[in-house]
C-alpha positions as CSV (number, residue, x, y, z in Angstrom):
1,X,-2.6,-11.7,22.3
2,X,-5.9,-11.3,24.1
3,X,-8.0,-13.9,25.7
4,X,-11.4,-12.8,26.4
5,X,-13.0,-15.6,28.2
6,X,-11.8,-17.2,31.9
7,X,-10.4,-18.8,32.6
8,X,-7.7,-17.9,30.9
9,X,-7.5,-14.0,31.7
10,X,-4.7,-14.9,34.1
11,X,-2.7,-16.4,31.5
12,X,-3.3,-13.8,29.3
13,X,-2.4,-11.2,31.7
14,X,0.7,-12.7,32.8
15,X,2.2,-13.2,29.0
16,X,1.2,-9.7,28.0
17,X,2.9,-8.1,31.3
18,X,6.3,-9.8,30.5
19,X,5.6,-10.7,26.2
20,X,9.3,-10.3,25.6
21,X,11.0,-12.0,28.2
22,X,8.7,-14.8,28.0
23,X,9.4,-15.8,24.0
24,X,12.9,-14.8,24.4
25,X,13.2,-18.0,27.1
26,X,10.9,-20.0,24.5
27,X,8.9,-21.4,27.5
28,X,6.2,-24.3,26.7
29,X,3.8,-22.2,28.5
30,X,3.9,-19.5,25.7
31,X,3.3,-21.4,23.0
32,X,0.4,-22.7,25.2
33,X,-0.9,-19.2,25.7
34,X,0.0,-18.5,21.8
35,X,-2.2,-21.6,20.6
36,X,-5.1,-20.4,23.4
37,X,-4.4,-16.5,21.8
38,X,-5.0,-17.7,18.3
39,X,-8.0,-19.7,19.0
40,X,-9.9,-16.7,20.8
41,X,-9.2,-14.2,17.2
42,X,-12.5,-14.0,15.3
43,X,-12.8,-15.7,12.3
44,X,-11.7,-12.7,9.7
45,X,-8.4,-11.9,11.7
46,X,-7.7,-15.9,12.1
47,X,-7.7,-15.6,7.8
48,X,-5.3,-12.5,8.2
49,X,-3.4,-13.9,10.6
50,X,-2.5,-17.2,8.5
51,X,-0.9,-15.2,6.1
52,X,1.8,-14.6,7.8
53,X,2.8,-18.5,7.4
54,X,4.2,-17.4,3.7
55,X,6.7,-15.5,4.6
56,X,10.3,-16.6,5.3
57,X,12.2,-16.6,8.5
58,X,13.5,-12.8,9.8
59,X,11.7,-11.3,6.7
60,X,10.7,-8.0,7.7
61,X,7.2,-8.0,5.7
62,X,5.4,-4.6,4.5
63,X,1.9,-3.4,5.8
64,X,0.8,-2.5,2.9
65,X,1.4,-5.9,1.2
66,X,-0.7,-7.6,3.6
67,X,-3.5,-5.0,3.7
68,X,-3.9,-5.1,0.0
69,X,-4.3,-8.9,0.0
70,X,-6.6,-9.3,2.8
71,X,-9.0,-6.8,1.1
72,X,-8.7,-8.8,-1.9
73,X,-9.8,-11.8,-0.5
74,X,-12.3,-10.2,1.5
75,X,-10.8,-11.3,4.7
76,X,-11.7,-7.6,5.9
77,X,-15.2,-7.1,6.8
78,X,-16.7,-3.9,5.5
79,X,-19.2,-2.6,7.9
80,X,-21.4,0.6,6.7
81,X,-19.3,4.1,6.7
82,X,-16.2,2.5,6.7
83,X,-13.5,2.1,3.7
84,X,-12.2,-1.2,3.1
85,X,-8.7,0.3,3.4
86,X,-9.7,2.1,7.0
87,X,-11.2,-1.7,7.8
88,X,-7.8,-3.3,6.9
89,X,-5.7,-1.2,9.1
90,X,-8.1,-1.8,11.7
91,X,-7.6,-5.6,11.3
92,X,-3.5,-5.1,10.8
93,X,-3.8,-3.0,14.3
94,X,-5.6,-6.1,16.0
95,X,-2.8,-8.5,15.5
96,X,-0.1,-6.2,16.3
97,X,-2.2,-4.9,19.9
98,X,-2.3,-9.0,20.1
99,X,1.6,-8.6,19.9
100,X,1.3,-11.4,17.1
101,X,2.9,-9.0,14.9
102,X,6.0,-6.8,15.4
103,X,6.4,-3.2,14.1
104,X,10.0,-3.1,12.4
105,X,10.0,0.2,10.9
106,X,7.6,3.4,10.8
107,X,6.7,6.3,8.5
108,X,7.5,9.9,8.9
109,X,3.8,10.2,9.8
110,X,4.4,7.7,12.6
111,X,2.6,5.2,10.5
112,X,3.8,1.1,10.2
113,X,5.8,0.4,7.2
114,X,7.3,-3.1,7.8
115,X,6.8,-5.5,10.5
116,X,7.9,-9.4,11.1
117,X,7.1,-12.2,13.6
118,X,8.9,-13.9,16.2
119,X,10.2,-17.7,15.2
120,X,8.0,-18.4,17.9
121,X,5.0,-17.1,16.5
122,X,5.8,-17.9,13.2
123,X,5.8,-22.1,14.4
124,X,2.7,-21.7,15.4
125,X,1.4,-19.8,11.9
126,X,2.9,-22.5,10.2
127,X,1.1,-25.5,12.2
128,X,-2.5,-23.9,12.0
129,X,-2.3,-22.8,8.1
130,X,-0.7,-26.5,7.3
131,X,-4.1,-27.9,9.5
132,X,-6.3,-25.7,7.7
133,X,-4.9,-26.0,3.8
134,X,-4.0,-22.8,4.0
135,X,-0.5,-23.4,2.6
136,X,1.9,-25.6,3.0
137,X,4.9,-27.5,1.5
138,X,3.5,-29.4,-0.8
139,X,2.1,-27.0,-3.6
140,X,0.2,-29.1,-5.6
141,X,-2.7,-28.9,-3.0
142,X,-2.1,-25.4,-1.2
143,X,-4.7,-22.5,-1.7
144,X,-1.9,-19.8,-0.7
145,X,1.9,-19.7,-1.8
146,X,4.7,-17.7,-1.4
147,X,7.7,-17.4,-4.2
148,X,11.0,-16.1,-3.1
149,X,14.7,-17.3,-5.3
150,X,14.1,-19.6,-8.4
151,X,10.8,-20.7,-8.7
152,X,11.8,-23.1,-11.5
153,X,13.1,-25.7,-9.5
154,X,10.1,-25.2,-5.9
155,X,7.1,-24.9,-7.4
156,X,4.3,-26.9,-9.3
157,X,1.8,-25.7,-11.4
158,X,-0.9,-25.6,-12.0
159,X,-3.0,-26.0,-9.1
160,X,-6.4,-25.1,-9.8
161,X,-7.0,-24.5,-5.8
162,X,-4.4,-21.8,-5.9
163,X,-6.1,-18.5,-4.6
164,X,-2.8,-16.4,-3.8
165,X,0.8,-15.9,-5.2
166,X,2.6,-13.5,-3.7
167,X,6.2,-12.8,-3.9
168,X,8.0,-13.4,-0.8
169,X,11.3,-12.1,-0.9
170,X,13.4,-10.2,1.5
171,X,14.1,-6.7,1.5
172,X,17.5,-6.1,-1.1
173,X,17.0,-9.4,-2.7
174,X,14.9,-9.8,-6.5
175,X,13.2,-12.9,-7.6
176,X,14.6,-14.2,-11.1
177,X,12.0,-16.4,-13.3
178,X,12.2,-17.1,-16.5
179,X,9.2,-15.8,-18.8
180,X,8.2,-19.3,-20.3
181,X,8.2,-20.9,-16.6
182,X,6.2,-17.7,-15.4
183,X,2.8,-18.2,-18.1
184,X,2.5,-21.4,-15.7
185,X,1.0,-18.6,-12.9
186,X,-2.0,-18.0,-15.4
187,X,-2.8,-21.7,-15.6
188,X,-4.1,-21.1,-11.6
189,X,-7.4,-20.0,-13.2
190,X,-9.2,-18.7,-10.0
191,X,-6.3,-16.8,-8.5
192,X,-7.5,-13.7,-6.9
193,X,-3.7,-12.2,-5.3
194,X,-0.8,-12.2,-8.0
195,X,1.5,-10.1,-7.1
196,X,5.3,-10.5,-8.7
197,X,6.9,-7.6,-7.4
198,X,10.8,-7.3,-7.3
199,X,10.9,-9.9,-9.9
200,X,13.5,-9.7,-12.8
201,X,12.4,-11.9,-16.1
202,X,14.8,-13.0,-18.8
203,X,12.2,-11.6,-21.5
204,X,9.5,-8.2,-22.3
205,X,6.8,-9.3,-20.0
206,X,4.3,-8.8,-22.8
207,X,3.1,-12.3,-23.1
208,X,3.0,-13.1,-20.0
209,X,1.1,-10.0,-19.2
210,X,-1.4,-11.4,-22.1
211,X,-1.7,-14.4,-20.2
212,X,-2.8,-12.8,-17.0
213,X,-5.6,-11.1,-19.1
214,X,-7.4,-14.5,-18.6
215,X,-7.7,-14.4,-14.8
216,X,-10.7,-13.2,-14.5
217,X,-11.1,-14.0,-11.3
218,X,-8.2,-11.4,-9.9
219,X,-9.3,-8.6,-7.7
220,X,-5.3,-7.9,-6.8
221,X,-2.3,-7.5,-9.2
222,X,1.3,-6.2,-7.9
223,X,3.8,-5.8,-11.0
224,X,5.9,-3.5,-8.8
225,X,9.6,-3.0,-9.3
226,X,9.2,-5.8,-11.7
227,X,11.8,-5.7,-15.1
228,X,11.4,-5.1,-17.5
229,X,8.0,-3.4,-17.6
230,X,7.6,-0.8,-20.6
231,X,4.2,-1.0,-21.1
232,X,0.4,-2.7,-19.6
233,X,-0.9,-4.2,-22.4
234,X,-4.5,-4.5,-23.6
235,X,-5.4,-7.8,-22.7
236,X,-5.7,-6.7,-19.2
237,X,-8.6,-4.6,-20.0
238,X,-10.8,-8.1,-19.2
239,X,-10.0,-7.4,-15.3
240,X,-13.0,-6.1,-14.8
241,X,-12.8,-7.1,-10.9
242,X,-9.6,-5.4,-9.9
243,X,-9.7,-3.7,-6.7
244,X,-5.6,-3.0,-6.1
245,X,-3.3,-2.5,-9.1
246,X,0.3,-1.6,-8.2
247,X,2.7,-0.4,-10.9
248,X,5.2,1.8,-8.6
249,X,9.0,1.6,-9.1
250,X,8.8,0.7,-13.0
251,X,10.8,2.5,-14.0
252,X,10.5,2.2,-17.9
253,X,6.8,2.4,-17.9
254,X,5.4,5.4,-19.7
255,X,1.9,5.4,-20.2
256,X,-0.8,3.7,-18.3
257,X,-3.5,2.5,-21.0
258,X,-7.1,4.7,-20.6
259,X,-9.3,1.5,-20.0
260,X,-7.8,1.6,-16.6
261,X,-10.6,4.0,-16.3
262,X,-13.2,1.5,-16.3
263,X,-11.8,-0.3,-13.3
264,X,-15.0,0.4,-11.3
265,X,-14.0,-1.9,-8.2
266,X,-10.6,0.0,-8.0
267,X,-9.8,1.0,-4.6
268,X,-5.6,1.5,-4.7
269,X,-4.3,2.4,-7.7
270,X,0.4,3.1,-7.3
271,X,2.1,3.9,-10.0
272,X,4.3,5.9,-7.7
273,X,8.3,6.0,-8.5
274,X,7.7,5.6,-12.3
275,X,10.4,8.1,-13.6
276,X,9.2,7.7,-17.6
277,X,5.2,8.1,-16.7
278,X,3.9,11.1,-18.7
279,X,0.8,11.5,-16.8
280,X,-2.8,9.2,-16.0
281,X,-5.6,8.7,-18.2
282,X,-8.5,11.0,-18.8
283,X,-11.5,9.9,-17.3
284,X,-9.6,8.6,-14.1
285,X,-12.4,10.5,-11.8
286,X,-14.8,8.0,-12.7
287,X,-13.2,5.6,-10.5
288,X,-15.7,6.4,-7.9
289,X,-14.2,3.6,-5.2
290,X,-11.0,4.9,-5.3
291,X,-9.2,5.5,-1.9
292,X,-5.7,5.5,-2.3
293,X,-4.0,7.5,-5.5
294,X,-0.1,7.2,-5.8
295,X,2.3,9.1,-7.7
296,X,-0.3,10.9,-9.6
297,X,0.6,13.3,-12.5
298,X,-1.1,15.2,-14.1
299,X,-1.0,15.7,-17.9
300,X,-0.3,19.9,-19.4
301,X,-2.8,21.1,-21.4
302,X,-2.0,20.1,-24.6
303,X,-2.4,16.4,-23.6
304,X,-5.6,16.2,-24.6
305,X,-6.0,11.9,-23.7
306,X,-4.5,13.0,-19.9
307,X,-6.2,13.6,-16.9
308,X,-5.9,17.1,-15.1
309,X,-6.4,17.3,-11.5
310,X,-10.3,18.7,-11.5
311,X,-11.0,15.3,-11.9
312,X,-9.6,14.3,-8.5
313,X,-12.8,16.2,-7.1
314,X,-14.8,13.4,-8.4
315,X,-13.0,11.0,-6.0
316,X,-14.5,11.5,-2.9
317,X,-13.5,8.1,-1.0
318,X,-10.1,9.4,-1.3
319,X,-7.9,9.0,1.8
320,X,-4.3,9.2,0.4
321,X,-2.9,11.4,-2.3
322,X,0.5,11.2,-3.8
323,X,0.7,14.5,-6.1
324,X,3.8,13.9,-8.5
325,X,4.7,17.1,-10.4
326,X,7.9,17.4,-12.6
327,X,7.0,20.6,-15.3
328,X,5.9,24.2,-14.6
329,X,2.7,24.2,-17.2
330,X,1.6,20.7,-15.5
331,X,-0.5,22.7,-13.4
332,X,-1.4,26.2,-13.8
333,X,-3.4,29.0,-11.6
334,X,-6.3,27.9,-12.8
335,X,-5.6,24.0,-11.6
336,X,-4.5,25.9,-8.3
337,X,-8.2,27.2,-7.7
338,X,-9.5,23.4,-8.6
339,X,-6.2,21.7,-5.6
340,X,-8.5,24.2,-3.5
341,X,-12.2,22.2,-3.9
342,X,-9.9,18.5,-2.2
343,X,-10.5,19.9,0.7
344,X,-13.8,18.8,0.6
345,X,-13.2,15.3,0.4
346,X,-14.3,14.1,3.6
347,X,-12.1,11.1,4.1
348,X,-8.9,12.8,2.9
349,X,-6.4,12.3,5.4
350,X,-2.8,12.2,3.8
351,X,-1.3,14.8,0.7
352,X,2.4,14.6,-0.8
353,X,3.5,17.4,-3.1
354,X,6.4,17.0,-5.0
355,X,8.1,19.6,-7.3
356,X,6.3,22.3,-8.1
357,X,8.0,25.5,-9.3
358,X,5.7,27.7,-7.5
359,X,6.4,31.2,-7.5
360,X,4.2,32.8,-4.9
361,X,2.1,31.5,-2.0
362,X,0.1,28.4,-3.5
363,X,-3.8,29.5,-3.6
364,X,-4.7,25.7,-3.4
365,X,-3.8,26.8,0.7
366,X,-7.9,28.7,0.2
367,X,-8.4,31.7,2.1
368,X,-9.5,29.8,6.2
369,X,-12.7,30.4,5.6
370,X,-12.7,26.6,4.9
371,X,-10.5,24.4,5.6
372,X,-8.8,20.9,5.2
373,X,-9.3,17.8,6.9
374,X,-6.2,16.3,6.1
375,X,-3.6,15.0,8.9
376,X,-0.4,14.2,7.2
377,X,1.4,16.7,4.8
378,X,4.4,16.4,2.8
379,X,6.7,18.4,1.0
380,X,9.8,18.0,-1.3
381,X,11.4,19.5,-3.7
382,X,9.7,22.5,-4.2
383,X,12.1,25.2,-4.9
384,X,10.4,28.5,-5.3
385,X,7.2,27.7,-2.9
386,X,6.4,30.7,-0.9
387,X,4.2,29.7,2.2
388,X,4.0,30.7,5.3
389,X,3.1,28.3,8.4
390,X,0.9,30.3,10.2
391,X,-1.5,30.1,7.0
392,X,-0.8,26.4,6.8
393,X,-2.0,26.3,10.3
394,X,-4.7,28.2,9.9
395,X,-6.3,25.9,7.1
396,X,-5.0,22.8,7.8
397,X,-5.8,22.8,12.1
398,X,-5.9,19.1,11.9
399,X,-2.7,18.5,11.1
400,X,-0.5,16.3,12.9
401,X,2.6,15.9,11.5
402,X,4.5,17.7,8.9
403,X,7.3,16.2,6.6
404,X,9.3,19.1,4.6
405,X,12.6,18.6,2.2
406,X,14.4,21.2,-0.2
407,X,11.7,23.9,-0.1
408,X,14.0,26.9,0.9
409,X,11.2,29.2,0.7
410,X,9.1,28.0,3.1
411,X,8.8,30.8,5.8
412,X,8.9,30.5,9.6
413,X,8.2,27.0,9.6
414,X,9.0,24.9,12.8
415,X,11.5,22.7,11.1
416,X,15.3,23.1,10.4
417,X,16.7,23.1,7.3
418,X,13.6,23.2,5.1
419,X,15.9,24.1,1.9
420,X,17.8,21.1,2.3
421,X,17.4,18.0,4.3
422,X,14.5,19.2,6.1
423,X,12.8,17.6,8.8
424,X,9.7,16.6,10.5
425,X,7.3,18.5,12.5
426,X,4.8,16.6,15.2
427,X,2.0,18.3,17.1
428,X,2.8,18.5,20.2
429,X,6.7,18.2,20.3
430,X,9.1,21.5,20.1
431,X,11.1,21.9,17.3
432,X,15.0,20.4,17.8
């Protein structure tokens, strides 16, 4: 909470000095100071805020999920120099330093994962998105809607002032909708946010995917951990104004079809977690907006129709890279010299590398003459890589923090363990 104007600084200061205590006696004076809090947001974080009133009670909801939506609605206001992704964490960080928003669980790089609301806070999210349409009960009228269990049995469709359907459920639970019942999503024709993650249908999601080729109006789609996925078919080449596609934890899915390519609004792109993906479409450098790449593989060089990592060069409004390796001949000396030009990308600021039989000291480290801007490195499962961490320092200075697992080579690093269970280095902390 934070109240700018008098006279309600006292208030403000007294609530934040004892936040806790206060909501834990669920005092009329807080919910006073809550209402006076929420009226004193600017208008973008008010929209963020409100969608918080979808989500159930205790449900622990995930950053990303929230960040992904508001910059598909355009809640997050893009100001010059800044990424749209950089904007929405800016806009998650002013609800949680308003303590509307509690962290639940963080990232080996320190980063928020999951966070929830108190029941206090979550009346009051309720109350103002009812007042304002945002959502409510009665979904025949809502712009903004939740699904969680059987949506069978809760839910009306269609309702052409539908905007947003996300799903809703809790961590460990799956949504189960049957396929016929599902096409009824695609008759909301001016959604913008579908996203049917941890959803299990009775049927191949083929037609309904086929259906969703109509929205045109959809700038966010979440299939993840949704069964059973095999394949994106091509009617979804027709959303032309995607800006967050999110494919990770299907497992079956193999390829991901080349017109993904002409995405040219794409800023997230997640296929991380799919065991059965042979490797991403060639051309995928064109996607010029792109700013966070997930579970990225490569294709060897006999894939002809795959993209190889000199096209990640072409990205330069990358800030997060998830490098995804499973074969020796995915990558090869050669592509070793080309890992050396991402150090140029300016906004780069987090790399994962995952199994890479390396057998010598990786020359996509460069020589220090030049180095990397990155702050967050990760490494697992990379048996036979030969580094040493004074060169890692010397190339990497801005690093922060340093996640390592089953790498036994790794030499003199400040983390126990390396070959197995690893650990995590932070600047600024002795090693255990």
């Amino acid at each position: 909470m934070m109240l700018y104007q008098q006279p309600y600084y006292h208030d403000w200061k007294r609530i934040a000095d004892h936040f806790r205590d206060e909501l834990a006696e669920e005092d009329g004076s807080v919910m006073a100071s809550l209402e006076l809090s929420y009226e004193e947001l600017p208008s973008h974080l008010k929209s963020c805020f409100l969608c918080l009133s979808l989500y159930p009670e205790d449900c622990e909801i995930t950053k990303e999920q929230l960040i992904h939506w508001w910059i598909a609605e355009g809640f997050v206001p893009l100001r010059r120099g800044r990424l749209s992704t950089e904007a929405g964490e800016d806009c998650f960080s002013g609800l949680t330093n308003r303590c509307l928003i509690e962290v639940v669980e963080k990232s080996y790089t320190g980063a928020i994962q999951t966070c929830k609301i108190h029941d206090m806070v979550r009346d009051l999210v309720i109350k103002k998105a009812e007042d304002d349409a945002f959502s409510g009960p009665t979904t025949a009228s809502c712009r903004h809607l939740g699904i969680e269990g059987d949506i069978d049995r809760k839910y009306d469709m269609p309702n052409q002032k539908l905007r947003a359907l996300l799903s809703t459920i809790k961590t460990g639970e799956v949504n189960k909708v049957a396929s016929s019942n599902a096409k009824k999503f695609c008759d909301c024709r001016y959604l913008r946010v579908l996203d049917i993650s941890k959803t299990i249908f009775d049927k191949s999601l083929t037609g309904l995917l086929d259906h969703i080729g109509f929205l045109q109006h959809l700038t966010y789609l979440s299939l993840s951990n949704t069964h059973p996925l095999t394949e994106v078919p091509p009617a979804l080449e027709e959303l032309r104004n995607l800006q967050v596609l999110d494919l990770s934890y299907c497992q079956n899915l193999k390829m991901l079809p080349s017109y993904v390519t002409t995405f040219e609004k794409l800023t997230v792109l997640d296929v991380s977690h799919c065991g059965s993906l042979r490797y991403l479409p060639k051309g995928l450098g064109s996607l010029s907006n792109l700013q966070i790449l997930l579970g990225f593989k490569p294709a060897k060089s006999n894939q002809l129709e795959g993209c190889r990592i000199a096209e990640l060069r072409s990205l330069t409004k990358l800030r997060r890279l998830g490098l995804q390796l499973t074969q020796g001949d995915e990558i090869g000396d050669n592509d070793d010299n080309v890992l050396v030009g991402l150090r140029g990308l300016q906004f780069l600021v987090s790399f994962n590398l995952f199994r890479k039989p390396y057998k010598h000291e990786p020359t996509f480290l460069g020589d220090g003459d030049n180095t990397w801007k990155i702050e967050g490195l990760m490494l697992e499962s990379l048996s036979d890589l030969g580094m040493e961490w004074s060169m890692v320092q010397q190339v990497m200075p801005r690093l922060r923090i340093v996640n390592v697992s089953w790498c036994p080579d790794l030499d003199s690093f400040p983390i126990e363990d390396v070959g197995f269970r690893g650990g995590v280095w932070k600047k600024g902390e002795r090693p255990s």
